[in-house]
Structure formats: structure tokens, C-alpha cells
The first five atom37 places (N, CA, C, CB, O) and aatype in JSON, in Angstrom:
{
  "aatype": [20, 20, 20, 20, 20, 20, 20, 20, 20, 20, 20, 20, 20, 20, 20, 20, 20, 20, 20, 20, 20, 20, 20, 20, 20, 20, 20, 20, 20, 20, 20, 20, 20, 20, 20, 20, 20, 20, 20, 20, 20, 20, 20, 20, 20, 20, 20, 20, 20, 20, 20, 20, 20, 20, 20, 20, 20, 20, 20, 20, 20, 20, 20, 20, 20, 20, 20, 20, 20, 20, 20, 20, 20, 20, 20, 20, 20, 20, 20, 20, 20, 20, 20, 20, 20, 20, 20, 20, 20, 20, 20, 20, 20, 20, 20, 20, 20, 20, 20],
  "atom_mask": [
    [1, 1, 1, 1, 1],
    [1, 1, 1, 1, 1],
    [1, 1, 1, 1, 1],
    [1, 1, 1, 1, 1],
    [1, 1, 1, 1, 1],
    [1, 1, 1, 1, 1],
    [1, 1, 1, 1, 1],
    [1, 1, 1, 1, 1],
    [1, 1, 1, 1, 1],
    [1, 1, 1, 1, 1],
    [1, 1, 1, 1, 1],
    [1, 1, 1, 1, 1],
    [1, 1, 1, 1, 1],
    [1, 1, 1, 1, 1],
    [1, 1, 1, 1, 1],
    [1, 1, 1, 1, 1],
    [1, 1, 1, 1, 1],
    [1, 1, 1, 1, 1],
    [1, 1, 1, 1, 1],
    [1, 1, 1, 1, 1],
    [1, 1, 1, 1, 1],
    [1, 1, 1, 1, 1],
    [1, 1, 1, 1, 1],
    [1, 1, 1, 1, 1],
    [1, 1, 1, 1, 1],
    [1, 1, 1, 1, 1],
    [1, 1, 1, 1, 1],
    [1, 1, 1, 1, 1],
    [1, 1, 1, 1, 1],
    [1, 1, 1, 1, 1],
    [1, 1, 1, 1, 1],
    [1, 1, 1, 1, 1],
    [1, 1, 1, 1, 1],
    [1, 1, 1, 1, 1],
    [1, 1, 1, 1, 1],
    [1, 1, 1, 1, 1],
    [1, 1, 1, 1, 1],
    [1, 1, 1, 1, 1],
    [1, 1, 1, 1, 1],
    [1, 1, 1, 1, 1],
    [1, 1, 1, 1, 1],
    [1, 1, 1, 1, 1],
    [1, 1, 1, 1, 1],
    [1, 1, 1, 1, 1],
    [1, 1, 1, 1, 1],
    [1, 1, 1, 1, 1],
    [1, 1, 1, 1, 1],
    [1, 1, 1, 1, 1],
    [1, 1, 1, 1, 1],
    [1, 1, 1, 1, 1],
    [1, 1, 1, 1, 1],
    [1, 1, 1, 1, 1],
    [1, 1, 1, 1, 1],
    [1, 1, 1, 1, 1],
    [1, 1, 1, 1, 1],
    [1, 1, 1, 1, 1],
    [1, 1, 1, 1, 1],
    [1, 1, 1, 1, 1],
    [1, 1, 1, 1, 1],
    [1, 1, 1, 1, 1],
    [1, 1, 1, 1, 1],
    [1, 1, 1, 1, 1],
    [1, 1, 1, 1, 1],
    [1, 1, 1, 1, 1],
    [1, 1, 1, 1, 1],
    [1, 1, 1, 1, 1],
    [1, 1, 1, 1, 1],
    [1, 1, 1, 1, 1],
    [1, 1, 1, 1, 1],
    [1, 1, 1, 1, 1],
    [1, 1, 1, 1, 1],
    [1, 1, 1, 1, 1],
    [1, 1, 1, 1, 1],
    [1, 1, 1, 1, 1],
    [1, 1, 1, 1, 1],
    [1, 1, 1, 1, 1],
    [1, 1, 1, 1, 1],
    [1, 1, 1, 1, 1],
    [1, 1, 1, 1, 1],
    [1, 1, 1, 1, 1],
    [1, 1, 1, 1, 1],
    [1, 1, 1, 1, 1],
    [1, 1, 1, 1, 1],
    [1, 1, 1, 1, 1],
    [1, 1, 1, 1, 1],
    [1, 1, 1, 1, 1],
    [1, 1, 1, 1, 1],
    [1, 1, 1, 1, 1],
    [1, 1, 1, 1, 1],
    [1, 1, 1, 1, 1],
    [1, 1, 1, 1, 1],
    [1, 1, 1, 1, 1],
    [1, 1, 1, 1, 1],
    [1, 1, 1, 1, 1],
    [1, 1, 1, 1, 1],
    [1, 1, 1, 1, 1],
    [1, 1, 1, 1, 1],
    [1, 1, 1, 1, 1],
    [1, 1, 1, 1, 1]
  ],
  "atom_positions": [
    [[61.72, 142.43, 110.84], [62.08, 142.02, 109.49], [63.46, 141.35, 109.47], [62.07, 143.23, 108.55], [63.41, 140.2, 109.02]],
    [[64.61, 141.74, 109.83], [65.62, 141.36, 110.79], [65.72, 139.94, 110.91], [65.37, 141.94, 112.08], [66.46, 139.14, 110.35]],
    [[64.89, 139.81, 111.69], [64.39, 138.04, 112.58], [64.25, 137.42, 110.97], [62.2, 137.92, 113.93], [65.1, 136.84, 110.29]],
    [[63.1, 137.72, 110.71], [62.81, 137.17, 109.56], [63.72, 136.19, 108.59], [62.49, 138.15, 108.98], [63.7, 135.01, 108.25]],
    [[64.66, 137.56, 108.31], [65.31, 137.3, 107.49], [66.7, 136.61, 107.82], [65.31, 138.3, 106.9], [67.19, 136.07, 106.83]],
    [[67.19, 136.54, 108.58], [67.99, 135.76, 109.62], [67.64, 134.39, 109.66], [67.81, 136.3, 110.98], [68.45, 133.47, 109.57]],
    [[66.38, 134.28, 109.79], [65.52, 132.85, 110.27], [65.64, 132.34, 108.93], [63.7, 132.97, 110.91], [66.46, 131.49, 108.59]],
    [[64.73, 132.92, 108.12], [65.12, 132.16, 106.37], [66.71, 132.28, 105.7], [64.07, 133.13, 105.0], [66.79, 132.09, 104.49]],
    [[67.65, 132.52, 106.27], [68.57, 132.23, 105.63], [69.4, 131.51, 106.49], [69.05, 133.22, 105.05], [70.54, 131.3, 106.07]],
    [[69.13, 131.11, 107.5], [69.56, 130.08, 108.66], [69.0, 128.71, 107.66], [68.58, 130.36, 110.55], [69.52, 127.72, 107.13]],
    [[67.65, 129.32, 107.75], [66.76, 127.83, 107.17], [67.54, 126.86, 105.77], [64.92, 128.5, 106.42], [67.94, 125.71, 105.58]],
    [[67.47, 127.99, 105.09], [68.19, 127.34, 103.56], [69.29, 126.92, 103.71], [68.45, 128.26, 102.36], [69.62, 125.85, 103.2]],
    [[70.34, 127.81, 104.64], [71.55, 127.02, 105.27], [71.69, 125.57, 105.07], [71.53, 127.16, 106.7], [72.43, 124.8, 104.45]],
    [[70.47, 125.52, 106.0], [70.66, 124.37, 106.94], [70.03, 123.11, 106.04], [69.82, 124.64, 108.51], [70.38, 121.94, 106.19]],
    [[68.89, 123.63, 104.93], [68.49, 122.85, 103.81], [69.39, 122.02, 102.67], [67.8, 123.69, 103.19], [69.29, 120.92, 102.13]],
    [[70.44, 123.31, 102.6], [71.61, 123.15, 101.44], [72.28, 122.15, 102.35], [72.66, 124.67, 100.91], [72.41, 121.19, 101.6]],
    [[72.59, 121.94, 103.09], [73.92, 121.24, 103.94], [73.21, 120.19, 104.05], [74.59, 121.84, 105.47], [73.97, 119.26, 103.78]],
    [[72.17, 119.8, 104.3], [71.9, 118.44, 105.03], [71.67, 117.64, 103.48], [70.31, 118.43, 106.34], [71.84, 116.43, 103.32]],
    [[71.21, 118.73, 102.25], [71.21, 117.88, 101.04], [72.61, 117.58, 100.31], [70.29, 118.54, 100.05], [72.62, 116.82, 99.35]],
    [[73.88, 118.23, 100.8], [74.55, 118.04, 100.37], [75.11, 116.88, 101.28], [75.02, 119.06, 100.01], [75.83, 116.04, 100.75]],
    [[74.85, 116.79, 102.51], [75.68, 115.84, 103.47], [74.49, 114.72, 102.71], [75.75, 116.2, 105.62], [75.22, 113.73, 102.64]],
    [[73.33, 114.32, 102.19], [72.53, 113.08, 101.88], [73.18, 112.65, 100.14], [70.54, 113.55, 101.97], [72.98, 111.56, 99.61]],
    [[73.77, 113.5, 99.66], [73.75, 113.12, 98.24], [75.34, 113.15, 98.46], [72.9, 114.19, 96.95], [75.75, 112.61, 97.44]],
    [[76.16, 113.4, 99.04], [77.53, 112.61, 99.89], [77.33, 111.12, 99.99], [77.73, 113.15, 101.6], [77.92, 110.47, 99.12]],
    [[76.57, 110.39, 100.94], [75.83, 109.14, 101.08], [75.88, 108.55, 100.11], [74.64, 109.17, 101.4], [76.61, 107.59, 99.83]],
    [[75.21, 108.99, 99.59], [74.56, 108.37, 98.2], [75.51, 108.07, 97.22], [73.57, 109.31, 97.49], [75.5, 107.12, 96.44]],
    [[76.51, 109.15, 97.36], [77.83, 108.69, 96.39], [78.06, 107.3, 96.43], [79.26, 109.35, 96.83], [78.12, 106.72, 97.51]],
    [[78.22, 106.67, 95.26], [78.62, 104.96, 95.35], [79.98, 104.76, 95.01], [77.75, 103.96, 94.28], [80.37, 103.62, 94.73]],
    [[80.87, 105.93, 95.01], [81.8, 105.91, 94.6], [83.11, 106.47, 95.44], [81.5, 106.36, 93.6], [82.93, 107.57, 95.96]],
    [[84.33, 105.9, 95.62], [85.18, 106.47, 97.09], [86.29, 105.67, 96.2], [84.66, 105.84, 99.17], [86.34, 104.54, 95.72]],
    [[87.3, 107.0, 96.22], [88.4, 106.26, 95.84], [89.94, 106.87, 96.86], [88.5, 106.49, 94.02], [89.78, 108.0, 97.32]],
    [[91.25, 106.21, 97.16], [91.95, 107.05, 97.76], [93.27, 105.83, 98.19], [91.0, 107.9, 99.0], [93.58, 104.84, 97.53]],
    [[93.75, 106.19, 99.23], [95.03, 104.98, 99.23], [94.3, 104.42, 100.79], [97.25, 105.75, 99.32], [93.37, 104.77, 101.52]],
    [[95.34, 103.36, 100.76], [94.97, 102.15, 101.93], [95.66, 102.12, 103.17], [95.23, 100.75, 101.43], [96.69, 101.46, 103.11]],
    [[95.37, 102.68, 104.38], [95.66, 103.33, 105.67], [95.85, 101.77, 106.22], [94.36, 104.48, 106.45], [97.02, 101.58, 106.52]],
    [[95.08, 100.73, 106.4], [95.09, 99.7, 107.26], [94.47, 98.62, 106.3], [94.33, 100.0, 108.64], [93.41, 98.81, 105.71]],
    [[95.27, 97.43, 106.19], [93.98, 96.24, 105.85], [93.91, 94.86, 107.13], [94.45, 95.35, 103.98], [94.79, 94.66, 107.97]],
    [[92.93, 94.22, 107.01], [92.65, 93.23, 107.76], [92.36, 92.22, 106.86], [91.68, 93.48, 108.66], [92.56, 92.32, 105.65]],
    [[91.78, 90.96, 107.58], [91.3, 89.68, 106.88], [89.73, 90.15, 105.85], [90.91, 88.34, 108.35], [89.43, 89.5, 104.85]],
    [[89.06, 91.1, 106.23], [87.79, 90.8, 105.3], [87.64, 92.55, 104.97], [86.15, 89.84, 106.28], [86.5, 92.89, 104.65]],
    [[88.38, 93.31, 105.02], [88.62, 94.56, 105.23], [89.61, 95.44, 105.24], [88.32, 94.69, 105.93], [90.72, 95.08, 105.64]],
    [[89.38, 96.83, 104.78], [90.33, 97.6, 104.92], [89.95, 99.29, 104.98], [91.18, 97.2, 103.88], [88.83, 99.6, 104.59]],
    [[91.03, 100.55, 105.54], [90.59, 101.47, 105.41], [90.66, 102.4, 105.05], [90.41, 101.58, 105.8], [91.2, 103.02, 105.96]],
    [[90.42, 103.24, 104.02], [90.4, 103.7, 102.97], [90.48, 105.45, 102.72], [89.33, 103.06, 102.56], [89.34, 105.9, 102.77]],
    [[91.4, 106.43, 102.5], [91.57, 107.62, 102.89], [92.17, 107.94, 101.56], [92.34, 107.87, 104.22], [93.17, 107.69, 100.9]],
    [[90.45, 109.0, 101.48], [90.98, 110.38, 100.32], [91.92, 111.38, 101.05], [89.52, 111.49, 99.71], [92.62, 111.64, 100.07]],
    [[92.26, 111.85, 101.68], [93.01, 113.23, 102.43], [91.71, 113.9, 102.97], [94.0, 114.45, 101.24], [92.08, 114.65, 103.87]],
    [[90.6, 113.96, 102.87], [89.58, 114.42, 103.6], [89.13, 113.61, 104.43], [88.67, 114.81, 102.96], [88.64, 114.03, 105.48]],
    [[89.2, 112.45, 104.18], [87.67, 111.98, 104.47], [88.38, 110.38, 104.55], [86.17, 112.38, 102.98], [89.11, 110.0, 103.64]],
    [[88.02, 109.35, 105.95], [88.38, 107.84, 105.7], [87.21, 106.97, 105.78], [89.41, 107.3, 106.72], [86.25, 107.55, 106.29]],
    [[86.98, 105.61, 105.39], [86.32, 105.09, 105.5], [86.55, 103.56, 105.93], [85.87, 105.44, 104.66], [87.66, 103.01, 105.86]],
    [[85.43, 102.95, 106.37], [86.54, 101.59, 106.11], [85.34, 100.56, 105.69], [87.65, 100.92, 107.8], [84.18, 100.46, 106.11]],
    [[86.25, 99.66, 104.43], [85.44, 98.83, 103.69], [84.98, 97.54, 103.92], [85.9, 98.76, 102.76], [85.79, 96.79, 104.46]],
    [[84.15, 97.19, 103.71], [84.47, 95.81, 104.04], [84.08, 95.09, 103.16], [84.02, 95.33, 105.15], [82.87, 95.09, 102.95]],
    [[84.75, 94.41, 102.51], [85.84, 93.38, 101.43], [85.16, 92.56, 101.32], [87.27, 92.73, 101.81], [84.71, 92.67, 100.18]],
    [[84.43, 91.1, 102.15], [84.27, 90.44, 102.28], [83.67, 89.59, 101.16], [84.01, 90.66, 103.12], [83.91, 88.4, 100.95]],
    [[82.69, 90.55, 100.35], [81.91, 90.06, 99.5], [82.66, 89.49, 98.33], [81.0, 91.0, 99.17], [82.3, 88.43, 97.82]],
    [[84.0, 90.35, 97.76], [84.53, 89.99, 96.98], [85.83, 89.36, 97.06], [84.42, 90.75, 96.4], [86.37, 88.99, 96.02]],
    [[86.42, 89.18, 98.21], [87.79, 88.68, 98.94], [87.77, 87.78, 100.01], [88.51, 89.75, 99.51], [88.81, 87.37, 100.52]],
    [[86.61, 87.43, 100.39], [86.45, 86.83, 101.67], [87.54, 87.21, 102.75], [86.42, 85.37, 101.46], [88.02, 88.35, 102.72]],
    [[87.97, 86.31, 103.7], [88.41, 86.42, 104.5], [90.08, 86.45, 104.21], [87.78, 85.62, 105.2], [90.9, 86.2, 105.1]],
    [[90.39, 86.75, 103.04], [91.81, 87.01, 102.01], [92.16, 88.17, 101.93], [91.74, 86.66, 100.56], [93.39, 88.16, 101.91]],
    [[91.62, 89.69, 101.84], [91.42, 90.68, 101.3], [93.47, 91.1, 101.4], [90.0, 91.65, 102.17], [94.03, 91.75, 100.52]],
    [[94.17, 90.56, 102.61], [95.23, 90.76, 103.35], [96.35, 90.53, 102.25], [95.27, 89.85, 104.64], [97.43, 91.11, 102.33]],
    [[96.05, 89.62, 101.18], [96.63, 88.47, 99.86], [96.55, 89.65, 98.82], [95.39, 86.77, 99.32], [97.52, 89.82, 98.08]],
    [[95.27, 90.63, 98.71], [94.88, 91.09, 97.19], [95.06, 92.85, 97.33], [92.97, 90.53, 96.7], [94.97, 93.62, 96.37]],
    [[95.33, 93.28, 98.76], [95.25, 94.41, 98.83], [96.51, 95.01, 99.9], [93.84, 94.64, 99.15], [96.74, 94.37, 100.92]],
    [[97.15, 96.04, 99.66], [98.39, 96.05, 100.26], [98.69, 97.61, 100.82], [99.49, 95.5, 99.17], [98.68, 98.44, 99.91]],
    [[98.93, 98.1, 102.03], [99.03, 99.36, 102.67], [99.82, 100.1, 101.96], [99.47, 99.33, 103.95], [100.98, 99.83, 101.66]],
    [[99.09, 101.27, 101.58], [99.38, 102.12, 100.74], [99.17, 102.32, 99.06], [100.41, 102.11, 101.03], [99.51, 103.25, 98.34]],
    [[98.37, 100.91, 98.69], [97.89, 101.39, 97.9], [96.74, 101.79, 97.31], [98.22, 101.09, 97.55], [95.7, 101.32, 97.77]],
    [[96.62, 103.03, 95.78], [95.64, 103.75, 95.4], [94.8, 102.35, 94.8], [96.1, 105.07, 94.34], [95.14, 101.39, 94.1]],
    [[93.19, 102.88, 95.63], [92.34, 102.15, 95.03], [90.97, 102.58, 94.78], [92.34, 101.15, 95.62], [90.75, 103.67, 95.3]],
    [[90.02, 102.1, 94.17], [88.44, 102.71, 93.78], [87.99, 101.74, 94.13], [87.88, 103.15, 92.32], [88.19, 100.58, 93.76]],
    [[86.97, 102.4, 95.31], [85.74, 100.99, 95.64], [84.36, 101.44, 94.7], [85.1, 100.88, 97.8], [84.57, 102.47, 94.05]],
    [[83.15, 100.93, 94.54], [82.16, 100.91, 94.37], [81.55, 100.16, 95.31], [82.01, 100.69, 93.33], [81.78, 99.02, 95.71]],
    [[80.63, 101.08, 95.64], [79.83, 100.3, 96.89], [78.68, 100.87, 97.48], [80.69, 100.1, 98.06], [78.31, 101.98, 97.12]],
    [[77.97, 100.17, 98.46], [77.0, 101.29, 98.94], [77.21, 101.58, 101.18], [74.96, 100.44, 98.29], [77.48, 100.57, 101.82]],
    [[77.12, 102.27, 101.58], [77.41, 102.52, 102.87], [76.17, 102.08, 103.61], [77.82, 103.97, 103.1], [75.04, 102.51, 103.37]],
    [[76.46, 101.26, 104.46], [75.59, 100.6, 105.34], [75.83, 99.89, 106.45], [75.02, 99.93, 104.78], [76.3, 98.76, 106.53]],
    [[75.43, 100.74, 107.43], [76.21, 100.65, 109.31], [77.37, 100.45, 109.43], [75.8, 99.5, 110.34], [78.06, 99.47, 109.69]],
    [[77.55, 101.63, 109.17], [78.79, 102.58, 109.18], [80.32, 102.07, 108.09], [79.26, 102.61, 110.99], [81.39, 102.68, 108.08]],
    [[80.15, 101.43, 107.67], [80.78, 100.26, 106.64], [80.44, 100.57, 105.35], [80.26, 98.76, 106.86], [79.24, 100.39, 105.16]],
    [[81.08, 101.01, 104.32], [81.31, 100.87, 102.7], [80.84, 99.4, 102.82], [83.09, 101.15, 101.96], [80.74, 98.92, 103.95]],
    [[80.56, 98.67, 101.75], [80.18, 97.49, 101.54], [80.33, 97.58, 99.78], [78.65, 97.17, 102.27], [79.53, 98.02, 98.96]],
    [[81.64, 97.01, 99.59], [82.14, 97.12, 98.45], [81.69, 96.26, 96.98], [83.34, 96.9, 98.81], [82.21, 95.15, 97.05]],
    [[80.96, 96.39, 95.8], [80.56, 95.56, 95.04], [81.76, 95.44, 94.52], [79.48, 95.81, 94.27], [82.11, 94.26, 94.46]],
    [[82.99, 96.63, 93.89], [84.07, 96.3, 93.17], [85.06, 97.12, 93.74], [83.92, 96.45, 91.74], [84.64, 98.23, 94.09]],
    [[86.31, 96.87, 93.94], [87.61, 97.15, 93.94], [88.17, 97.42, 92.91], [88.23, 96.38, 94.39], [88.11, 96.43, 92.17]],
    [[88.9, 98.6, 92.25], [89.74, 99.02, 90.8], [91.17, 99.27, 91.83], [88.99, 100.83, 89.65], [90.99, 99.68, 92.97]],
    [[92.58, 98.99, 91.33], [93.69, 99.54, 91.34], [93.41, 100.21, 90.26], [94.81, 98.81, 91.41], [92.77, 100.1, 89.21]],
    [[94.68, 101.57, 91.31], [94.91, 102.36, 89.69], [95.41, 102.7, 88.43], [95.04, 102.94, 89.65], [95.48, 103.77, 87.83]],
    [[95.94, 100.92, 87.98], [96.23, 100.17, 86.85], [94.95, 100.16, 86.03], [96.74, 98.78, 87.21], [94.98, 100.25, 84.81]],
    [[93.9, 100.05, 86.68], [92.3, 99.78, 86.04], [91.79, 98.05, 86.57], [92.39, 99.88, 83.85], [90.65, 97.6, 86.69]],
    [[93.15, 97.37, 86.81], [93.62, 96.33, 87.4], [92.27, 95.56, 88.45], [94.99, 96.93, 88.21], [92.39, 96.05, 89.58]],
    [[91.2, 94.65, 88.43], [90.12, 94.41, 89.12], [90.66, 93.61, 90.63], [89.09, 93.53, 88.13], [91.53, 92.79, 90.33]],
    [[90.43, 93.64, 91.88], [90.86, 93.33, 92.53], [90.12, 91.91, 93.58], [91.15, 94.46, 92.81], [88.94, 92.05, 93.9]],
    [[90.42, 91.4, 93.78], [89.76, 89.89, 94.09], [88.9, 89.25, 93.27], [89.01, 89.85, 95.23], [88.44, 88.16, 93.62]],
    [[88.46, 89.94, 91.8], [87.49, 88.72, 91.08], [88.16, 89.22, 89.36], [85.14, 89.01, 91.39], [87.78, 88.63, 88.35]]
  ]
}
């Protein structure tokens, strides 16, 4: 009984976590300050957790002009190979950033 019950609460464990690590994902939303930028990109750190964006869509190969190390920003976007892929940029003026 032991086993059992060990085994089903391993199980749900492991149910709860992987739905919480998929609806993480799914978040379209990441906001935090600016660790590094590049020409079409930059990378992006709540204190947990970094990411890195890539700009391109709305900054082209400028992002270096509109976005500046260290500062707080909100992407919207969706994550795809291994890359944020940003629809919008907010400073935290409310301030829209490359469009």
C-alpha cells in the first residue's frame, strides 16, 4: 500500500510540475531589465529567470538605437527556438519601443 501510495503521489508531482513548467511557456508576457543588447536583439532578466529576445520584427537590425543596458522593459511575445520573438516592447514609462 506504501508503493502505491508513493507511486501516486510521485505521479501528481510530476503532473503538477510539467503543467506548470507548459503554462510558464505559454506566458506571452516577460517583463524585467536589459543584461545585454545587440543589433536585432537583446537579453532580458527578471531576477529569476533570463531570456533573450529577438527584436528584429519591430527594430530591425537598430534595436542598439531604441533599447539601452539596464533598462526596465515588457516584451509581448511568443517563445520559439529558444528565442522570445517579440510582437511589442513597453518601457516602463508605458513609452512603445521601436514602432
Amino acid at each position: 500500500m506504501k508503493l502505491n501510495l508513493a507511486f501516486f503521489t510521485f505521479s501528481v508531482v510530476g503532473i503538477y510540475m510539467t503543467g506548470a513548467a507548459t503554462a510558464q511557456m505559454h506566458n506571452n508576457t516577460f517583463a524585467g531589465r536589459v543584461d545585454q543588447v545587440w543589433e536585432d536583439g537583446f537579453r532580458l532578466n527578471n531576477g529569476s529567470r533570463s531570456i533573450v529576445v529577438d527584436a528584429y520584427d519591430l527594430c530591425g537590425d537598430y534595436t542598439t538605437r531604441h533599447i539601452k543596458f539596464g533598462e526596465q522593459v515588457t516584451v509581448v511575445g511568443e517563445l520559439e527556438g529558444g528565442e522570445f520573438d517579440a510582437f511589442s516592447i513597453t518601457r516602463s514609462s508605458g513609452e512603445s519601443v521601436c514602432r
